[in-house]
C-alpha positions as CSV (number, residue, x, y, z in Angstrom):
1,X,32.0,45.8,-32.7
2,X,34.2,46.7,-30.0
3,X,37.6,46.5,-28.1
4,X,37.9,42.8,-26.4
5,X,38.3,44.3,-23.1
6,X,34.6,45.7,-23.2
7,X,32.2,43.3,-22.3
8,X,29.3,42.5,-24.6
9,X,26.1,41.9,-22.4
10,X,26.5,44.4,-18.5
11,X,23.8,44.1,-16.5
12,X,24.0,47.2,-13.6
13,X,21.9,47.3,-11.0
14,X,19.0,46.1,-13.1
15,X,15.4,46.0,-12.2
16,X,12.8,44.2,-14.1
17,X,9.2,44.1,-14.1
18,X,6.1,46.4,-15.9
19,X,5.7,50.2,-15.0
20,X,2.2,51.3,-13.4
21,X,0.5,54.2,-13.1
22,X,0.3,54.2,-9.4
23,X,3.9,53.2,-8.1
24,X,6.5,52.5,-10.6
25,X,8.3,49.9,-7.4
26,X,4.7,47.8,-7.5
27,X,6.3,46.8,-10.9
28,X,9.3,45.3,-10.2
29,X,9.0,41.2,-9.8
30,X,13.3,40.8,-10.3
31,X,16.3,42.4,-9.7
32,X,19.0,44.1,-9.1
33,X,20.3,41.6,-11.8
34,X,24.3,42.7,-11.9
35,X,26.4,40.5,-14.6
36,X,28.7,40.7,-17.2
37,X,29.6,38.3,-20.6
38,X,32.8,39.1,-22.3
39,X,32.8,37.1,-24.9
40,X,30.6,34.4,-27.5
41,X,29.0,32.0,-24.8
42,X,26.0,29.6,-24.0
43,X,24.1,31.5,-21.2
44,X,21.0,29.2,-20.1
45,X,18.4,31.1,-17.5
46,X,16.9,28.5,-15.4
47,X,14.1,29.7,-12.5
48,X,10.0,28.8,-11.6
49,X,6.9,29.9,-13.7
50,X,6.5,33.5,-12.7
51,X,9.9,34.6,-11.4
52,X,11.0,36.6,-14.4
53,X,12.7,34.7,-17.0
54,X,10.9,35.9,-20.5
55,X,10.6,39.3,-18.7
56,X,14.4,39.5,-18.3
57,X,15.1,38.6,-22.3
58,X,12.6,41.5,-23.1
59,X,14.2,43.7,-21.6
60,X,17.7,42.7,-22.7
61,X,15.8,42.9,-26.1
62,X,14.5,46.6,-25.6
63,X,11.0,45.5,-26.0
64,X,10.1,46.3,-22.5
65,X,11.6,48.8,-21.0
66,X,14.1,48.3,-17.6
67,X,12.1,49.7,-14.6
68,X,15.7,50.1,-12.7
69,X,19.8,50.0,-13.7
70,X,21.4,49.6,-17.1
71,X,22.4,47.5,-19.8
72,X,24.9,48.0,-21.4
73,X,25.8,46.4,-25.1
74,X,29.4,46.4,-25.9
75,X,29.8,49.3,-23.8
76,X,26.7,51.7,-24.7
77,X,23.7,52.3,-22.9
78,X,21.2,50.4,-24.3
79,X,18.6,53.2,-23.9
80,X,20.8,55.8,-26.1
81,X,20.7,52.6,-29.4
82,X,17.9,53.2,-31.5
83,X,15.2,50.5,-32.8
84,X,17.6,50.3,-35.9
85,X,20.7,49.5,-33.6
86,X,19.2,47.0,-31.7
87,X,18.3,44.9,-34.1
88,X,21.7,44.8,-35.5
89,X,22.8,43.6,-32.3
90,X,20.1,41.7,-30.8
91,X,18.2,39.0,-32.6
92,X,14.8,37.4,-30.6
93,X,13.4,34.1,-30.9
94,X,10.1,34.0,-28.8
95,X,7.8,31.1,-28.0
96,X,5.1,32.6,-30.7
97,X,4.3,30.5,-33.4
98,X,4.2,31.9,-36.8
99,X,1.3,30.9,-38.8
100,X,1.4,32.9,-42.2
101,X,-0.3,31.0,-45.6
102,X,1.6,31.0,-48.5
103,X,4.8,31.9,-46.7
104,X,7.7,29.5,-47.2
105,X,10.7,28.8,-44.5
106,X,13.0,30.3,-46.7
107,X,10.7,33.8,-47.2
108,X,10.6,33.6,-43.1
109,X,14.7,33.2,-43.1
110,X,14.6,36.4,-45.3
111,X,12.9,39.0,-43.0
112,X,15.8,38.5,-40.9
113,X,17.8,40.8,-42.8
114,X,14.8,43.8,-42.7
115,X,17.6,46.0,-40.2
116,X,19.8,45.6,-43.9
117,X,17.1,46.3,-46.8
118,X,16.1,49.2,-48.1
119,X,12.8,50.2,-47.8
120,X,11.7,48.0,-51.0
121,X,13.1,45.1,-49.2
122,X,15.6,44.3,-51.8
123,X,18.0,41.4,-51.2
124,X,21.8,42.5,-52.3
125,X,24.1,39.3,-53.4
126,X,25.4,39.6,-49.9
127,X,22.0,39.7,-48.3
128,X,21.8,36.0,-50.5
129,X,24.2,34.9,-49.4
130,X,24.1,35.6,-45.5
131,X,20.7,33.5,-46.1
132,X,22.0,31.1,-47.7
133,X,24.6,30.5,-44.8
134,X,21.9,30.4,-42.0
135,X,20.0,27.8,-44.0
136,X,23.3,25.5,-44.0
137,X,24.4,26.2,-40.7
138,X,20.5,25.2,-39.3
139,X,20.7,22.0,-41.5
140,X,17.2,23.1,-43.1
141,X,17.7,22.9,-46.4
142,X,15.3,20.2,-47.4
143,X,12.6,22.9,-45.6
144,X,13.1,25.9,-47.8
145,X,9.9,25.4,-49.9
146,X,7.7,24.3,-46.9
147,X,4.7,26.3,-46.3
148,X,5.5,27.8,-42.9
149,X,2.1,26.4,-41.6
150,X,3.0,23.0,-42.3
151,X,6.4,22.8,-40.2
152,X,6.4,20.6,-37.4
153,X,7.3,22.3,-34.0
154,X,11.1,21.2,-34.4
155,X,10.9,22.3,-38.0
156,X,9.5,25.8,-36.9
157,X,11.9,26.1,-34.5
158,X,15.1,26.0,-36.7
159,X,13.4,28.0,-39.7
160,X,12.9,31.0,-36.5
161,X,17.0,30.2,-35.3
162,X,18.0,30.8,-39.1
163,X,16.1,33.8,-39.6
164,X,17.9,34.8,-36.1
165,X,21.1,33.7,-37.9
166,X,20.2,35.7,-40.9
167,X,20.2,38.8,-38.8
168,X,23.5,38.7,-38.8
169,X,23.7,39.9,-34.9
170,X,26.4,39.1,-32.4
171,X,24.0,38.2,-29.5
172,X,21.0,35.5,-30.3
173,X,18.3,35.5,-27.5
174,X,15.4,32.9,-27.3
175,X,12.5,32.4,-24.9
176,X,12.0,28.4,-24.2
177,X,13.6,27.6,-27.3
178,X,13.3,23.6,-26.5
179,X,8.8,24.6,-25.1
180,X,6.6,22.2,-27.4
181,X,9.3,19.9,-28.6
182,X,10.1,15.7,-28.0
183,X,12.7,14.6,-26.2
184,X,15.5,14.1,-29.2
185,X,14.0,17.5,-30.6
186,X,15.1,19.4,-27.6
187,X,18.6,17.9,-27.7
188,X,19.3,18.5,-31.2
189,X,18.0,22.3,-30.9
190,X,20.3,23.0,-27.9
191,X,23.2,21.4,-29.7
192,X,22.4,23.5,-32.9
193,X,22.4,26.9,-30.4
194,X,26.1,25.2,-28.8
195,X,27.2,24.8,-32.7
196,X,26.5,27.9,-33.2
197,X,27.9,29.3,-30.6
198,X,31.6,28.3,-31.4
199,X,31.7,28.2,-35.2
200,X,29.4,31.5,-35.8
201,X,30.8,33.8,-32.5
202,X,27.9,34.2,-30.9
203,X,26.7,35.5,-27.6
204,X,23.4,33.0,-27.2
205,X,21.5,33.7,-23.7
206,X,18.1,31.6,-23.8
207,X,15.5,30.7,-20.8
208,X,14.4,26.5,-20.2
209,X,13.2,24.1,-18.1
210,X,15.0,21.8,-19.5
211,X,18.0,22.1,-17.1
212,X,19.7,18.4,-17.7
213,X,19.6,19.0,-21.0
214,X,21.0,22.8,-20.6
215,X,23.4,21.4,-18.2
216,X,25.5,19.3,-21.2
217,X,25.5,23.1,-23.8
218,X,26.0,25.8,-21.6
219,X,28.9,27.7,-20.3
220,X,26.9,29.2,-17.5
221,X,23.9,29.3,-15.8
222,X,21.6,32.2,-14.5
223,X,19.8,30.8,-11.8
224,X,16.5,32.9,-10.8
225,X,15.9,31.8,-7.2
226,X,14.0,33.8,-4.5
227,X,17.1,35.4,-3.1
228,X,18.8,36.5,-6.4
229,X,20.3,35.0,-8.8
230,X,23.0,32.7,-8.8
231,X,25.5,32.1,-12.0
232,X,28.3,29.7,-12.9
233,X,28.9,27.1,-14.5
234,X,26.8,23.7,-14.1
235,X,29.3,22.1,-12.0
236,X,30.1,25.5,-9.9
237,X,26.6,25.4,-9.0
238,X,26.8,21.7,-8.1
239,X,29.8,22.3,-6.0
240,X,28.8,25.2,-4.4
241,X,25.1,24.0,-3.8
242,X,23.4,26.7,-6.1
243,X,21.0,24.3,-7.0
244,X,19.6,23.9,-3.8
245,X,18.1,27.3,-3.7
246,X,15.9,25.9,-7.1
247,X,14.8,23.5,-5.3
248,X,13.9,24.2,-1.8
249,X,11.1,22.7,0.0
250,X,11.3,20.3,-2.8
251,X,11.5,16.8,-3.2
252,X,14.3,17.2,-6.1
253,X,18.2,16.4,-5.4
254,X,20.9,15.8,-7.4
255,X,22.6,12.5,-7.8
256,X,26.5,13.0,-7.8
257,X,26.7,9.1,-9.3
258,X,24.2,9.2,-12.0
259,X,25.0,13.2,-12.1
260,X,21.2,13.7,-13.2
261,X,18.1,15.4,-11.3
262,X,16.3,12.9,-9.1
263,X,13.4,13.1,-6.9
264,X,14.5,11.8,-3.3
265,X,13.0,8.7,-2.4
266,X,12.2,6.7,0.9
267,X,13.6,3.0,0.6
268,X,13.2,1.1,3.3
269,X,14.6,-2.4,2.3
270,X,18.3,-3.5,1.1
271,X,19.6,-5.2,-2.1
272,X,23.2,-6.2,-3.2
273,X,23.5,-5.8,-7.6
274,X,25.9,-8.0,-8.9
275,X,26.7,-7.7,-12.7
276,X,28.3,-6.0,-15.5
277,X,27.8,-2.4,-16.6
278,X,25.2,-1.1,-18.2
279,X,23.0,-3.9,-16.7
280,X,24.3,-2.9,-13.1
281,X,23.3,0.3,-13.5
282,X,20.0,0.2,-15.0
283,X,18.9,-2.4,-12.4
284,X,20.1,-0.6,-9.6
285,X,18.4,2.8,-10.6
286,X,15.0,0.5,-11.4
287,X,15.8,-0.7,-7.7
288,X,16.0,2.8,-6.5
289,X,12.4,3.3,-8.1
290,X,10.8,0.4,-6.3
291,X,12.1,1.7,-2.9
292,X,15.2,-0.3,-2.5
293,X,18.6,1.0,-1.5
294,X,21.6,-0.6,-3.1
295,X,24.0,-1.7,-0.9
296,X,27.5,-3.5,-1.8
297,X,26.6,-6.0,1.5
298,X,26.0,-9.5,0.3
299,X,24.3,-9.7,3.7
300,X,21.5,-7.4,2.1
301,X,17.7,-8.5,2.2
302,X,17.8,-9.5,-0.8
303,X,20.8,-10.1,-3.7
304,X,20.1,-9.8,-7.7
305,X,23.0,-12.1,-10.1
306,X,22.9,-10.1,-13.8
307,X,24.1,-12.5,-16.2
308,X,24.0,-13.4,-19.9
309,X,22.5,-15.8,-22.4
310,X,23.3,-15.5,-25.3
311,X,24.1,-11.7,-25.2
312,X,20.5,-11.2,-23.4
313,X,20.3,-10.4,-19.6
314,X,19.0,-11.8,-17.2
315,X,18.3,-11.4,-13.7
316,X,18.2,-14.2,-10.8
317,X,17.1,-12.7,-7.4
318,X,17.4,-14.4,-4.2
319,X,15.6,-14.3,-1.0
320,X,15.7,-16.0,2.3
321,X,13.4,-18.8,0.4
322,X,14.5,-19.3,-2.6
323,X,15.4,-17.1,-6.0
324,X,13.9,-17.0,-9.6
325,X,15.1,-15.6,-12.6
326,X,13.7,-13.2,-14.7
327,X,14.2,-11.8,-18.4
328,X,13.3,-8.1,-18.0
329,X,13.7,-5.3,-15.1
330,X,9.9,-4.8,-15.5
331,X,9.3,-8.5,-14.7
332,X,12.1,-8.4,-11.7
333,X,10.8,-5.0,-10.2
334,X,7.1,-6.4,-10.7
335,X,7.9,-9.5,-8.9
336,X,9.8,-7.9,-5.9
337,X,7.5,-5.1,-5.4
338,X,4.4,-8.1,-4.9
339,X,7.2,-9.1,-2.3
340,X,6.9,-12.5,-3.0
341,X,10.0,-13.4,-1.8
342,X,10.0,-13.7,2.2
């Protein structure tokens, strides 16, 4: 659409928020917001309730207006692209839920092209065939004929990314594409949006809460905090300690061994693991739960001996008194949370 040296997505100066009559600064809940993307990435938005997130990907969208600043879309001011523009550029998947009778996945797939049709909404054989192509690439075939009311959440969210696909746009933006949806859902969505991403070219910037998850897909992260925002890539924000201004005055860290969220915990007694992966680490993290701190001292208040019968685990803990052995971690961490061992 434009020379590679021209970024896609510039954010300049930008101010975010809802105009009012009184003061037009009352408005403004974010910004300045001062970013560029150069080229087809996975841009996650992660931040609290209320900071600004799904008010940030309207305005990108043009659907509320920026109270402050510029963006700028492959080098053009996005206030001087018309409605008709903008949807050729931008596609919008929101957290609404589409409830239509009678209307199949595949007819909601087909209003994505409505910036190509004329006004009888005729389909051309390309138009077919840029349909066709989102269905496949979303892995929704088997849904075409479902009645849109009838989708499950996880269903309704692909049919709503193909009819993005559809639009045939270079940037894709979604509000809490992952909101509703079970754990394996949510994986399988953001690895569809990452699949995307690289075979298809896209530019895909999307809001979650889902930040482990976002953290495996993404190139980079916009982190919303209280002092601005803060972007990078997931491990640039580790390294640099981004995430700490997400969390403050919260009980959330991040573990560098597990490299996974945690909540910080007080443990106030000892235990020394012995045992062979993934046991070791499963027990130890259980151990972690219960309040006790893992220690590779055999001298430890307690010591836990993972072995295996007959390919099944089990656990032998020992104690100044005595040990016992135990077939489960929920039996183990039961037992040594009665303290029953002096």
């Amino acid at each position: 659409m434009n020379n590679a040296d021209t970024p896609i997505l510039k954010l300049t100066d930008l101010h975010i928020g809802y105009p009012q009559a009184s003061s037009r600064k009352e408005g403004i809940i974010y910004g300045p917001l001062n970013t560029e993307i150069r080229g087809p990435e996975m841009i996650g938005i992660i931040g609290r309730n209320g900071i600004g997130k799904s008010t940030l990907l309207r305005t990108l969208t043009g659907i509320q207006p920026a109270l402050q600043g510029k963006i700028y879309l492959f080098g053009t001011d996005s206030r001087k692209i018309n409605r008709s523009g903008m949807a050729r550029i931008i596609s919008y998947v929101s957290t609404e839920s589409v409830h239509i009778q009678n209307l199949r996945a595949e007819d909601l797939v087909t209003l994505g092209r409505f910036p190509y049709t004329n006004w009888f909404g005729r389909l051309t054989r390309e138009d077919i065939g840029i349909i066709g192509d989102a269905i496949e690439h979303t892995g929704i075939q088997n849904l075409r004929d479902k009645p849109v009311h009838k989708l499950s959440d996880g269903e309704r969210q692909k049919v709503m990314i193909a009819r993005a696909l559809a639009q045939d746009t270079p940037v894709i933006v979604l509000d809490e594409p992952t909101a509703f949806l079970d754990l394996p859902a949510r994986h399988e969505i953001l690895r569809l949006l990452n699949n995307l991403c690289r075979k298809k070219n896209k530019l895909i910037v999307f809001s979650t809460h889902d930040l482990s998850i976002a953290m495996d897909e993404v190139d980079k992260l916009w982190l919303m905090t209280g002092e601005g925002m803060v972007e990078g890539a997931p491990e640039d924000l580790l390294i640099n300690q981004g995430f700490r201004k997400l969390f403050v005055n919260s009980d959330i860290e991040y573990d560098d061994k597990s490299l996974a969220f945690r909540f910080s915990r007080e443990m106030d007694r000892t235990v020394f693991v012995q045992g062979d992966q993934p046991y070791y680490a499963y027990t130890s993290k259980a151990m972690e739960r219960i309040g006790f701190r893992t220690t590779p001292d055999r001298s430890a208040e307690y010591r836990i001996a993972i072995t295996l019968d007959d390919n099944s685990p089990q656990w032998t803990v020992t104690g100044r008194n005595g040990h016992s052995t135990f077939t489960s971690i929920y039996a183990l961490a039961s037992f040594l949370m009665k303290s029953r061992i002096p």
